[in-house]
BABAGU-671606 format. One record per atom (N, C-alpha, C): residue in one letter; x, y, z. Coordinates in steps of 0.001 Angstrom, whole numbers, plus 500000, padded with zeros to 6 digits. Atoms other than C-alpha are relative to their C-alpha. Layout:
<atoms>
aXYZ;...
</atoms>
This chain:
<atoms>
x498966500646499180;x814567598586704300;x501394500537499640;x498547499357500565;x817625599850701765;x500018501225500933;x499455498790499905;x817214603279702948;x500121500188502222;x499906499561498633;x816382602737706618;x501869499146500554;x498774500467500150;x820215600648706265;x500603501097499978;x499062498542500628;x821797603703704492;x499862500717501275;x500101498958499126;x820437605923707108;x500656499535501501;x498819500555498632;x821726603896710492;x501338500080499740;x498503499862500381;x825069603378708917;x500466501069500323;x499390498665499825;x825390606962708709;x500282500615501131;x500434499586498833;x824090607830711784;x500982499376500821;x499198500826498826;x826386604948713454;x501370500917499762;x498751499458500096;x829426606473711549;x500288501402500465;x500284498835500153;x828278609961712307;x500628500331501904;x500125499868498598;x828097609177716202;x501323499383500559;x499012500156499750;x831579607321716240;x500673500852499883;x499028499145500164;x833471610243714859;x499400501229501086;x500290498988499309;x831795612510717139;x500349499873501611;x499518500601498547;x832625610384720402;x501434499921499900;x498628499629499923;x836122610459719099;x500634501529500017;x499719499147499855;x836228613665718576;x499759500695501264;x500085499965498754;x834944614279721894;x501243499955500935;x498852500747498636;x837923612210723619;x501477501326499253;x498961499624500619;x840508614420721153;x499827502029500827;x500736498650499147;x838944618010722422;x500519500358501165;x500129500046498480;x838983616984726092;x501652499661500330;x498923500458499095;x842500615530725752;x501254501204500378;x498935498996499888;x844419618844725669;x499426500986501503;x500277499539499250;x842501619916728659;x500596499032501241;x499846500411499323;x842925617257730533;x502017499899500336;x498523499532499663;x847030617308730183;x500486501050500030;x499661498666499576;x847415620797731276;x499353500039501220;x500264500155498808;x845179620152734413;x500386499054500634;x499361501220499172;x846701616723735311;x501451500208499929;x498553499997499666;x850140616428736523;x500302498123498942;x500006500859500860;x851572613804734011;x499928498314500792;x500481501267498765;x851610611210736829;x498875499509499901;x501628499357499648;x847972611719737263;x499526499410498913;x500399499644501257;x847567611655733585;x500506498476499008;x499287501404500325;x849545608527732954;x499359498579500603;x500950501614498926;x847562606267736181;x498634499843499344;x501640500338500221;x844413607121734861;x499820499169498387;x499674500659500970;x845644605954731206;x500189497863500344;x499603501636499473;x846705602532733057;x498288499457500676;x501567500419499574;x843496602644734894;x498665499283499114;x501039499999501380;x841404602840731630;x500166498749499700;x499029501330500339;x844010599857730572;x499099498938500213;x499968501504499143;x843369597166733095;x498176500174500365;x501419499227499747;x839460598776733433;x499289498739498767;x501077500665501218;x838738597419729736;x500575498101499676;x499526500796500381;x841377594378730102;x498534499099500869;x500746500377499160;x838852593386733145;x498193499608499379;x501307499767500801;x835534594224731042;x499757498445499258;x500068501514501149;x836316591152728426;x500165498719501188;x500106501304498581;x836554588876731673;x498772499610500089;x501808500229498916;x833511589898733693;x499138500210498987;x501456499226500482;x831030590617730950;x499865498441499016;x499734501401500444;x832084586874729077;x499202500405498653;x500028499797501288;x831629588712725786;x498623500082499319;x501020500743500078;x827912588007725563;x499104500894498821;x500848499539501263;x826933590632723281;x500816499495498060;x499327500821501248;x829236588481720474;x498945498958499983;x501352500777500332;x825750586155720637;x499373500530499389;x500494499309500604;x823797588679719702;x499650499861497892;x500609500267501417;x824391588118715803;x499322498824499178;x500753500785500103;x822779584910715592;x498733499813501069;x501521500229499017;x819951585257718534;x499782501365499646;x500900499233500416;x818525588563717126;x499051499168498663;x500738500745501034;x817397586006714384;x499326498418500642;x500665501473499223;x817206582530716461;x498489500336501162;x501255499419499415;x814965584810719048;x499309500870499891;x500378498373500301;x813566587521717276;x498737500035500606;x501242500050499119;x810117586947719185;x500305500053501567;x499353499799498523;x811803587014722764;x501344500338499671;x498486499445499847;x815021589014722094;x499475500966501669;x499533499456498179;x813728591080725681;x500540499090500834;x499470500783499128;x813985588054727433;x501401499592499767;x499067500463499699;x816830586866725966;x501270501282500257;x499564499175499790;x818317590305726364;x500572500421501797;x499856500256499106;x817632590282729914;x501033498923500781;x499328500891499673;x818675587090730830;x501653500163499769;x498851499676499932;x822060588343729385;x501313500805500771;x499796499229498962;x822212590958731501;x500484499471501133;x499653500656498754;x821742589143734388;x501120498711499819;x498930500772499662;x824359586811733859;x501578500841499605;x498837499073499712;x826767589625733133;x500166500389501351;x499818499592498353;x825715590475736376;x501247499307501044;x499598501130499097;x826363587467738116;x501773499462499755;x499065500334500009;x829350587141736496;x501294501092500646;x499169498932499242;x830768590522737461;x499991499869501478;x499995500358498468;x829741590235741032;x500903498898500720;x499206500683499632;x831762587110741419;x501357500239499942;x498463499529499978;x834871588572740163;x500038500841500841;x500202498679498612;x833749591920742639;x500953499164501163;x499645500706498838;x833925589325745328;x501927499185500323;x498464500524500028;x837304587656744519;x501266501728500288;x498912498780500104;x839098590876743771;x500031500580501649;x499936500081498953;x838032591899747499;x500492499619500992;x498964501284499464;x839241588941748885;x501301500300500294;x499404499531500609;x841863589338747385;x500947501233499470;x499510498472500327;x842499593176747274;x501314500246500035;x498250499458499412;x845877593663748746;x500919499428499120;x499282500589500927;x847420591205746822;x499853500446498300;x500046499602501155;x846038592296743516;x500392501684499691;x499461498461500241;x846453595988744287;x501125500389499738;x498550500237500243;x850025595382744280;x500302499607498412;x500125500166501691;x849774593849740408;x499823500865499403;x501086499160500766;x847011596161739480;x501170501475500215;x499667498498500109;x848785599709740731;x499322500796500856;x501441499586499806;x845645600163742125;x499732499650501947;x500178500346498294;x844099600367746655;x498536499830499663;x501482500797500195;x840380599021747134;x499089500851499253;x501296498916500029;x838466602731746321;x500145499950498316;x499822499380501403;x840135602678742857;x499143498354499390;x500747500962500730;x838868598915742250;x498785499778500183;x501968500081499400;x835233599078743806;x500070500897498758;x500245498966500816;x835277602164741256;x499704499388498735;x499965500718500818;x836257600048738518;x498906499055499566;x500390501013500033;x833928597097739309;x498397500532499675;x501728499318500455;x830464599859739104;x500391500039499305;x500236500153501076;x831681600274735499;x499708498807499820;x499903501635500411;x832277596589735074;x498591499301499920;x501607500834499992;x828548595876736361;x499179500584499354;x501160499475500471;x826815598362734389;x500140499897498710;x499352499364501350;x828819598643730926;x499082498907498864;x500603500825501141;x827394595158729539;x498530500378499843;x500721499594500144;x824206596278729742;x499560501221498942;x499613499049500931;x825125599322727631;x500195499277498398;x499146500684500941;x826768596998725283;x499204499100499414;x500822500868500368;x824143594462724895;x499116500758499647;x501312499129501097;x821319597206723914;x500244500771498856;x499335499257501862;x823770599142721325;x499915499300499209;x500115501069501075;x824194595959719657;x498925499279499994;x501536499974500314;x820769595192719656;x499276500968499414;x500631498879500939;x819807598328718492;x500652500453498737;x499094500126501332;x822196598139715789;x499093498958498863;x500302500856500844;x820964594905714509;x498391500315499586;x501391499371500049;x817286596382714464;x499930501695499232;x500216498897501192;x818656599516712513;x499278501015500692;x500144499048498764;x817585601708715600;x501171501050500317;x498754499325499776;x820034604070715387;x499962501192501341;x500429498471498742;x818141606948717571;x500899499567501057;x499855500157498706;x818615605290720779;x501838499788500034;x498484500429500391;x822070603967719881;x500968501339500313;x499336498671499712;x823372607275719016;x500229501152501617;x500191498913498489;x821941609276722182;x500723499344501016;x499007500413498740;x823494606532724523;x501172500553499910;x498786499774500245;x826811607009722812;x500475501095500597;x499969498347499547;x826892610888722715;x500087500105501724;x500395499406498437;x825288611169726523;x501416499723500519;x498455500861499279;x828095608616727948;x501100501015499539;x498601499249500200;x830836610578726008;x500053500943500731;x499923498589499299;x829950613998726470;x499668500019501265;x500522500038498556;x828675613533729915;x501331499662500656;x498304500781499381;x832416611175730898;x500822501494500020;x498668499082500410;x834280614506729186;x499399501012501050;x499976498924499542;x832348616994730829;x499894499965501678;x500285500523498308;x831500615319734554;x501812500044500041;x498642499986499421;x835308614720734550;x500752501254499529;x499514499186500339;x836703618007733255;x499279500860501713;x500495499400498635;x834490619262736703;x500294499628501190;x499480500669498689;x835770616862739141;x501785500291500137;x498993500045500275;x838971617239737935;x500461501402500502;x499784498485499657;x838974621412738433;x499550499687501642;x500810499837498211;x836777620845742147;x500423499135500639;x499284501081499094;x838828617620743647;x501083500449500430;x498639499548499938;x841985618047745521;x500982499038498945;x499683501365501048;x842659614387744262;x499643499834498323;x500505499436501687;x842325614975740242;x500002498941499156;x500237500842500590;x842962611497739484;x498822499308500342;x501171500303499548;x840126610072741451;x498677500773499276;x501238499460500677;x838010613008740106;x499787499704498482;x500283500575501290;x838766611767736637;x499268499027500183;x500060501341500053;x838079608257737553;x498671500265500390;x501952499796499339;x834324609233739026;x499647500781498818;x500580499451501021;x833731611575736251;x499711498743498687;x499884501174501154;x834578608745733424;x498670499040500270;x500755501177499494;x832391606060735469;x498648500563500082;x501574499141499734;x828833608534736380;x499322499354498764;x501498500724501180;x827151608212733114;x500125498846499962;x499952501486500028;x827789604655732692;x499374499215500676;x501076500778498902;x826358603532735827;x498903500389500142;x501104499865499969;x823527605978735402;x498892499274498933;x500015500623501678;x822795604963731379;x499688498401500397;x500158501295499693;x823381601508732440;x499263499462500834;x500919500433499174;x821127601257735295;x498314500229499512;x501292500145500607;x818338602830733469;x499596499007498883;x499762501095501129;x818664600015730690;x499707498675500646;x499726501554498960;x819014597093733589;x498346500218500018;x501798500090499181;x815136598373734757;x499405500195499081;x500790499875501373;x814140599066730900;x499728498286499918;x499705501516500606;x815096595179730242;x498885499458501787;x500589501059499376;x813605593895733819;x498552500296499245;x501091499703499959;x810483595550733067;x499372499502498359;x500005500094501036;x810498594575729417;x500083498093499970;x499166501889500048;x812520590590729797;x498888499010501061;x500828500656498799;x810196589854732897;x500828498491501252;x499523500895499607;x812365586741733777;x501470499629499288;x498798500334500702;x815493585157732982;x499519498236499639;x500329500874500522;x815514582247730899;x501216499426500025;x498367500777500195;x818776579678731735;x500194499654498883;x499167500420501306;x818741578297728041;x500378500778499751;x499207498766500864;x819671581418727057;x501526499961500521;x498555499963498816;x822962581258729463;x500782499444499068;x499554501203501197;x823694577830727395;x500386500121498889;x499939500109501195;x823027579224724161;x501337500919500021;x499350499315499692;x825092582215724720;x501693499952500278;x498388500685499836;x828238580839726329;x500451499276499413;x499914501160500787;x828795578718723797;x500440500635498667;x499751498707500865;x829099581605721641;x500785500300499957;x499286498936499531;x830635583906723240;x501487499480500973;x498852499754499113;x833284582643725582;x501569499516499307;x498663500426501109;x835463581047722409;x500697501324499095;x499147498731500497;x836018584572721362;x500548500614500790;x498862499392499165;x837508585703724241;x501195499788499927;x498568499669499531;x840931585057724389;x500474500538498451;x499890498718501405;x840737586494720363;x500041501487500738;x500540498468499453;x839679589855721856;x500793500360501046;x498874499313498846;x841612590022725204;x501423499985499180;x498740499834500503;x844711589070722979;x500328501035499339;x499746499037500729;x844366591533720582;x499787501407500715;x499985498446499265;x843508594781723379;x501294499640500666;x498895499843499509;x846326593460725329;x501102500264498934;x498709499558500582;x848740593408722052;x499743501573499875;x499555498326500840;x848022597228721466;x499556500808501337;x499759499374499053;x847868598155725171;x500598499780501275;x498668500801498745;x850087595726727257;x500933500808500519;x498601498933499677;x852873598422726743;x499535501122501270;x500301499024499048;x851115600885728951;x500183499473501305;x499863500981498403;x850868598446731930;x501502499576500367;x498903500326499271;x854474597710731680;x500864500251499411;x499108498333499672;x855835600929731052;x500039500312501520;x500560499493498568;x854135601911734470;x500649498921501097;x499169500816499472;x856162599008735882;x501174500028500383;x498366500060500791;x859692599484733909;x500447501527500225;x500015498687500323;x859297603173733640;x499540501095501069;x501065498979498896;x856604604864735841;x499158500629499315;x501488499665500588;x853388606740735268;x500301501420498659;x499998499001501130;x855162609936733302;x500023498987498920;x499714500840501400;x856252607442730780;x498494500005499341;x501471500830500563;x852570606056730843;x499522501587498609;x501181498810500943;x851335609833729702;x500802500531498931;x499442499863501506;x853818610397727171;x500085499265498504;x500096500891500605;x853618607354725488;x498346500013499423;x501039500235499952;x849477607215726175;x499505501181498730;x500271498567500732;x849128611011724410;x500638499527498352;x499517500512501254;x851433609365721107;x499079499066499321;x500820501122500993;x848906606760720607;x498525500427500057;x501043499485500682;x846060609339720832;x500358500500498557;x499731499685501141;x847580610880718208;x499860499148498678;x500332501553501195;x847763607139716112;x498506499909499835;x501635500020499767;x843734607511717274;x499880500476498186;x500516499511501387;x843603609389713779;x500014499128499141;x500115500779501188;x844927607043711746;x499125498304500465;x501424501216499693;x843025604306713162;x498324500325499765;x501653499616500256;x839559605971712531;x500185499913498641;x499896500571501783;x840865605823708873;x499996498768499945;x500330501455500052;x841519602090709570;x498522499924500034;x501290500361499967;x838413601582710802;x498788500589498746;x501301499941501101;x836164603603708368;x500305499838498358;x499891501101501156;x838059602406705317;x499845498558499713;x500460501310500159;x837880599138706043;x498452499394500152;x501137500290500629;x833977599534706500;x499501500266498953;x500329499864501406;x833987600718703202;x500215498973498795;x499120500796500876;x836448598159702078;x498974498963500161;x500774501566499792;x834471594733703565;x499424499575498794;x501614500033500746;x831423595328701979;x500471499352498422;x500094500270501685;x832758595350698272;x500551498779499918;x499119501550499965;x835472592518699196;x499121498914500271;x501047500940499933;x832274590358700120;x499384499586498881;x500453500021500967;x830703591092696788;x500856499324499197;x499116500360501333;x833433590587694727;x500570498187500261;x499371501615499741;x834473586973696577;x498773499467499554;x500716500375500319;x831354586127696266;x499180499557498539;x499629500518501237;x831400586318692592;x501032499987499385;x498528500537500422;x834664585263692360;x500963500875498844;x498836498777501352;x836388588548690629;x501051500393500639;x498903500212499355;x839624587846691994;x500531500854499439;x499158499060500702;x841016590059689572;x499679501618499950;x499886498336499078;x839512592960690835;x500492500163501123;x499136499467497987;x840482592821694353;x501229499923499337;x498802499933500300;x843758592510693095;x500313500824499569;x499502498727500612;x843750595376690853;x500020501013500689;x500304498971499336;x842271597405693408;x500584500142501633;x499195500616498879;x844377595538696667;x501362500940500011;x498344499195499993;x848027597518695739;x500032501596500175;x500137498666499964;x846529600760694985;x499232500779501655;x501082499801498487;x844222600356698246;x501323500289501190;x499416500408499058;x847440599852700581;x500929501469499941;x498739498959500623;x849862602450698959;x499148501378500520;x500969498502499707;x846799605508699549;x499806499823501774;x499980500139498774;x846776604347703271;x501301500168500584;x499106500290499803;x850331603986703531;x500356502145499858;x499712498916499973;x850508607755702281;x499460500591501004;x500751499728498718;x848258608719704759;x500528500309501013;x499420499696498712;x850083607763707574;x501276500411500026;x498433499022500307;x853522609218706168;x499348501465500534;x500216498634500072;x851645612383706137;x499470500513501712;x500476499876498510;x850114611756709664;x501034500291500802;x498599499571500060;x853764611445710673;x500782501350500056;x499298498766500495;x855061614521709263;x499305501208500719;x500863498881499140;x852667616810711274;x500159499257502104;x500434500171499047;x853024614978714480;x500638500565501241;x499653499030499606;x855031617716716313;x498815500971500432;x501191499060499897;x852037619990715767;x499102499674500915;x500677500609499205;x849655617857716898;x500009499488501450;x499728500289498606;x851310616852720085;x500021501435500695;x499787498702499356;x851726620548720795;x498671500464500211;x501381499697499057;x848306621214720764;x498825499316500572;x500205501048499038;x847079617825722540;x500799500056501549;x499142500181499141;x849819617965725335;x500442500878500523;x499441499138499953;x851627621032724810;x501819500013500300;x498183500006500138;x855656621620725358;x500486499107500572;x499771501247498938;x855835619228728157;x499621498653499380;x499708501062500739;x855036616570725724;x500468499713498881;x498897500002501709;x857199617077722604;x500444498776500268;x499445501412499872;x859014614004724056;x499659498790499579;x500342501106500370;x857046611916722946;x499846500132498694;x500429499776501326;x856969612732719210;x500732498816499588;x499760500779500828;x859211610144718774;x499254498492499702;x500872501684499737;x856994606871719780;x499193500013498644;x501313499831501112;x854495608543716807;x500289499086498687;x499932500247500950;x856494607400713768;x499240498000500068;x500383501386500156;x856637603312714999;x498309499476500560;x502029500333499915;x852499603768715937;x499511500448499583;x500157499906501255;x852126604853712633;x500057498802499122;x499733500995501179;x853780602458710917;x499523498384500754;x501505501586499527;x851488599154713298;x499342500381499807;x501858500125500435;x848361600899712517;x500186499696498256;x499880500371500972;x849668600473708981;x499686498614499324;x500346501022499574;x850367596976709388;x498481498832500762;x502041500517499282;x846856596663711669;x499332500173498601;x500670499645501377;x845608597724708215;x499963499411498765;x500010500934500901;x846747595641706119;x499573498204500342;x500857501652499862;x845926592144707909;x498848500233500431;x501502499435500020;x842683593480708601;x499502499149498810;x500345500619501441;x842395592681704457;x500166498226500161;x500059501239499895;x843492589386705033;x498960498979501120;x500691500553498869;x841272588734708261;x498608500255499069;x501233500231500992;x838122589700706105;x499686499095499026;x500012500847500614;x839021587205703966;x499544498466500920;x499856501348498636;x839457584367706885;x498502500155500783;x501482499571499384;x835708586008707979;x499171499243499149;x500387499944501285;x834514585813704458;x499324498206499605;x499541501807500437;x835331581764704344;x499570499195501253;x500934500294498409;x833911581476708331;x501578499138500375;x498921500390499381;x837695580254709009;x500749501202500432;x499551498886499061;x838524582338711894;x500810498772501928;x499757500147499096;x839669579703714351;x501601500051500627;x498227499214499680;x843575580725713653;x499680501078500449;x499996498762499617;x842536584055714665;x500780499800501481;x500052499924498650;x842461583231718255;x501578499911500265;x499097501046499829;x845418581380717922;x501419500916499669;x499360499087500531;x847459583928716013;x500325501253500747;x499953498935498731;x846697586759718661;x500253500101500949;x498418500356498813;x848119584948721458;x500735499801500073;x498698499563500123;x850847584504719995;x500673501224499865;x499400498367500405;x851544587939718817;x499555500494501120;x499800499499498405;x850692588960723070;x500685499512500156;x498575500576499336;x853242586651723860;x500879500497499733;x498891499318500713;x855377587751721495;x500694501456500472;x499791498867499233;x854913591381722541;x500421500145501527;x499472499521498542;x855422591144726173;x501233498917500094;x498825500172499810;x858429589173725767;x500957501340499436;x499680498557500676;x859532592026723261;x500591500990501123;x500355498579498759;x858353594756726029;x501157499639500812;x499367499558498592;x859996593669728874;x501843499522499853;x498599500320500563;x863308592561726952;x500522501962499718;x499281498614499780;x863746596262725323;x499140500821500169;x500689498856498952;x861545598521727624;x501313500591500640;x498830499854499334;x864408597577729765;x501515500429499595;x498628500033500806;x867428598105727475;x499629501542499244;x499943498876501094;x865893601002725049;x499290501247501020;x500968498825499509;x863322603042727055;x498743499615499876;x501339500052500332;x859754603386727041;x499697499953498277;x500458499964501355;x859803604304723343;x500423498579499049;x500074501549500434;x860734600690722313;x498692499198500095;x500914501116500266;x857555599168723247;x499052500652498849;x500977499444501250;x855803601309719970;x501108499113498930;x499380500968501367;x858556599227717810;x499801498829499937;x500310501299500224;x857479596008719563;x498620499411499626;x501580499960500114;x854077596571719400;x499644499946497928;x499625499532501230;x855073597385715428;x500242498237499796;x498936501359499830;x857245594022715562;x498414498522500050;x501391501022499661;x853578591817716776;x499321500372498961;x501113499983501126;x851550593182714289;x500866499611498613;x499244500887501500;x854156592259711545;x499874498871500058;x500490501494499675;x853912588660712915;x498732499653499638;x501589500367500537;x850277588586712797;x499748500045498690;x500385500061501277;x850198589630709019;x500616498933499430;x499321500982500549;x852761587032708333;x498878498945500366;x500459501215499420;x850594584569710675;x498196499904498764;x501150499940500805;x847037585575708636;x500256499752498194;x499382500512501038;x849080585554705372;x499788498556499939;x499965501362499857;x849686581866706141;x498548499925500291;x501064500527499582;x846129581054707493;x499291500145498356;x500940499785501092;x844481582541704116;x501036499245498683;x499562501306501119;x847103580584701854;x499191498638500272;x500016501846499820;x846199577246703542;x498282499823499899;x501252500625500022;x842349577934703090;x499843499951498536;x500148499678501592;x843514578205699257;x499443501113499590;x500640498920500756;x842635581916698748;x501163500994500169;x498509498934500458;x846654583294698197;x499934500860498987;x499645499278501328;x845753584268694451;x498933501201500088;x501316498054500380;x842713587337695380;x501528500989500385;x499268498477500057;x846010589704696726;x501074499395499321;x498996499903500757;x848772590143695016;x501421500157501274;x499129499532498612;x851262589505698317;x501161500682500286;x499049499524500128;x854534590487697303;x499650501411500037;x499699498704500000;x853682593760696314;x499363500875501306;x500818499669498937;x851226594202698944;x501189500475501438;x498714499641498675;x854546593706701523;x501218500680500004;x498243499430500166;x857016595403699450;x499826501495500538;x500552498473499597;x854320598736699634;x499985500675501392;x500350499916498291;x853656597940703594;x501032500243500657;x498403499781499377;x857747597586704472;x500243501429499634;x499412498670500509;x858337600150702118;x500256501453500798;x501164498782499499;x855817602596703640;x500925499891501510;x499913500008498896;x856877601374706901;x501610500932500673;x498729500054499830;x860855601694706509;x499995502047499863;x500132498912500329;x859809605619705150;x499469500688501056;x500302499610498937;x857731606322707974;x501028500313500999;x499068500295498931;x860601605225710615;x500841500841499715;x498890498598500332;x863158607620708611;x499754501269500973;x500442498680499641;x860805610577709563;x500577500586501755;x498842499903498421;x862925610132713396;x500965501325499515;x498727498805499857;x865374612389711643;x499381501216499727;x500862498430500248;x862544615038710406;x499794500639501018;x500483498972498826;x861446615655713646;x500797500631500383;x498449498883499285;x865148617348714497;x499987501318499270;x500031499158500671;x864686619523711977;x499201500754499327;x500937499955500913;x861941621650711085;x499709500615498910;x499680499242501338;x862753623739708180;x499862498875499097;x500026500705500944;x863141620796706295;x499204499309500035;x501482500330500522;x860301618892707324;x498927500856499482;x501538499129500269;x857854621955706678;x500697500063498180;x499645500559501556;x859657621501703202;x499641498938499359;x500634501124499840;x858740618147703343;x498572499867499351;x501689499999499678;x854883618978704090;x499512500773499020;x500353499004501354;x854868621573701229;x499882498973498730;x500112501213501517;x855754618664698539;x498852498689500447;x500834500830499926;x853781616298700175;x498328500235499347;x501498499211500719;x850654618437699989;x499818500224498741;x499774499938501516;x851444619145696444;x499680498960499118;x500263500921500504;x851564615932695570;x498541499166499861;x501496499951499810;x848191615005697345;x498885500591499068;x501125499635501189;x846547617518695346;x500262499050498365;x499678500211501309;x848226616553692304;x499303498239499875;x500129501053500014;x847215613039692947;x497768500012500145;x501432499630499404;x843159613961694306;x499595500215499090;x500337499431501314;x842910615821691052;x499932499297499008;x499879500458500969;x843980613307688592;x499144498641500254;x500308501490499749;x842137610488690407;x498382499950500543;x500938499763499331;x839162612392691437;x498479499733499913;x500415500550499706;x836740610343689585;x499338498952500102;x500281501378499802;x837553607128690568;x499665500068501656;x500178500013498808;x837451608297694123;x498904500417500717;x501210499646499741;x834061609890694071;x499300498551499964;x500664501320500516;x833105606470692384;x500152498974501625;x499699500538499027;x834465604760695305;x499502500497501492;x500825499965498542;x833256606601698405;x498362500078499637;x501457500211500641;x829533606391696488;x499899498579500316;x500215501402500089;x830147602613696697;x499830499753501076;
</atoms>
């Protein structure tokens, strides 16, 4: 069982970095064949595509981690049955939005061909979504993986073809993106009828009951870290969208470090609460924040380069949004630590609570200085919400009495610190003689630091 664990893990982590790397590949193609317009709607599209998803799909594969165990003898059926009420639930929104069209197209950005388009992902995706995470929890990685991959590479390469052979190049994105999905997903719908046989209404019951109290957690938190795009494209217009959209691929990097440090991190922070060695997380909490914090200085300091060969000359402009969506994935990074804790203790119902505030927060932010600064203000407010939230999770994990595992002060002096250092780097980008001076000591230091530490850090990615 240990090793068939070890081996999915890998395989899961193996097949995320490869679907990102996928989207990173494709994105320097795609902004040299799209006109930044083009390149900016379909960014908004994506937006309001996945804001729509957490609606119509009513979250249902967030059941999943207690009914792979409550039904492990009928997980088809209750698999099915999930399905079909993703269905049913998408179809009803189909129908409204219809209704409806003219008036929402006007909100949305969007005329009927682009939201029918939308609504075949919408009906096929949970289906996708409900067998990954089923095949996750079953340590099935095969199937898992191959969906992933197909969908990616299939989205990058169907739309890199529609995109060259359409006159319309945003449309041909938008059909390329959507194909596998509805194919993938339809073969999965007739795997599960043929498999589920029926639908079972308790399951509906058990399910929603689950699942629909984590929604406005989840829509809050995609809208705080992609609200700005929707109203840029408002305040601004669609170039904005793709200059701005291309800056926070670039943040894509340091977020895959979020993410696969912090599945490294959980795990031990579980162990160690669990036998109460407060005084390790602590020892190991300051040094953990400060090696992330360098990270994204250094991510920073290259992000000239990187936009040049993502974008190319026509998007230098946006180098500046990079530093302040650097320094929130920082921030995303550090209450992360504190939200594992609030997991840890099964007190998560500030979460919800905490994340709509910090959307509120942000789109008051946004549309205060969007309007006053530019587009590149909503990466400082977006910066600005996630500082709130660590303050707001801070507070939640004092009041469940577990303030003394981090060490907070230093934890916020390292995170500002880091942050206030990052934000400087505005004046590097004017100059590059002296940042590539910069990048010479940095690197230097790196080694010098890799070398002397190299092995506590073997010890640590072994763990």
């Amino acid at each position: 069982m240990k090793d068939k664990v070890l081996k999915s893990g890998i395989w899961f982590t193996v097949s995320n970095f490869l679907m990102k790397a996928t989207g990173f590949i494709t994105t320097p193609i795609f902004t040299r064949l799209m006109t930044k317009t083009e390149y900016g709607d379909f960014s908004t599209f994506q937006t309001w595509m996945m804001i729509m998803l957490y609606i119509t799909s009513l979250n249902l594969e967030g059941s999943l981690i207690r009914a792979c165990h409550d039904f492990k003898d009928d997980i088809d059926r209750y698999l099915f049955s999930m399905i079909s009420l993703s269905m049913v639930s998408t179809v009803i929104w189909w129908c409204v939005v219809n209704i409806f069209c003219d008036q929402l197209g006007d909100v949305l950005g969007f005329d009927r061909l682009y939201l029918n388009c939308m609504f075949m992902y919408l009906f096929f995706c949970p289906a996708i979504n409900l067998f990954q995470n089923a095949e996750r929890f079953k340590y099935n990685y095969k199937w898992t993986v191959a969906t992933s991959l197909s969908i990616s590479v299939g989205a990058s390469l169907l739309s890199v073809f529609f995109v060259i052979t359409m006159q319309n190049r945003f449309i041909g994105r938008v059909i390329g993106y959507i194909i596998p999905t509805v194919i993938i997903g339809l073969m999965i719908v007739l795997y599960y009828i043929k498999k589920g046989k029926k639908i079972d209404f308790k399951y509906w019951k058990y399910a929603l009951k689950i699942s629909i109290p984590y929604i406005p957690h989840l829509l809050s938190m995609y809208l705080l870290s992609n609200m700005d795009r929707i109203m840029i494209k408002d305040l601004c217009g669609s170039e904005y969208v793709a200059l701005y959209s291309l800056a926070y691929t670039c943040g894509m990097l340091i977020t895959i470090f979020v993410t696969s440090i912090n599945n490294a991190y959980s795990p031990w922070l579980a162990d160690m609460l669990n036998a109460s060695k407060y005084k390790s997380i602590k020892k190991v909490s300051v040094p953990y924040v400060t090696v992330f914090s360098f990270l994204a200085i250094g991510a920073v300091l290259v992000t000239p380069e990187i936009l040049f060969v993502l974008g190319g000359e026509s998007y230098m402009e946006a180098k500046y949004v990079m530093p302040p969506v650097a320094a929130g994935c920082l921030i995303q990074f550090v209450y992360c630590m504190y939200v594992n804790i609030e997991q840890y203790e099964k007190k998560t119902v500030g979460m919800a609570f905490a994340s709509m505030m910090a959307a509120g927060l942000n789109f008051v932010l946004n549309y205060i200085c969007i309007l006053k600064f530019g587009y590149v203000a909503a990466a400082y407010t977006t910066y600005a919400s996630y500082l709130f939230l660590l303050f707001m999770h801070m507070y939640f994990v004092k009041k469940i009495g577990m303030t003394h595992v981090y060490d907070n002060k230093k934890i916020l002096t390292v995170s500002i610190g880091a942050s206030i250092l990052i934000f400087s780097t505005n004046v590097l980008l004017k100059t590059t003689l002296i940042r590539y001076l910069i990048i010479v000591i940095y690197i230097g230091i790196a080694i010098a630091l890799l070398l002397k530490h190299k092995n506590l850090i073997l010890k640590f990615i072994r763990k």
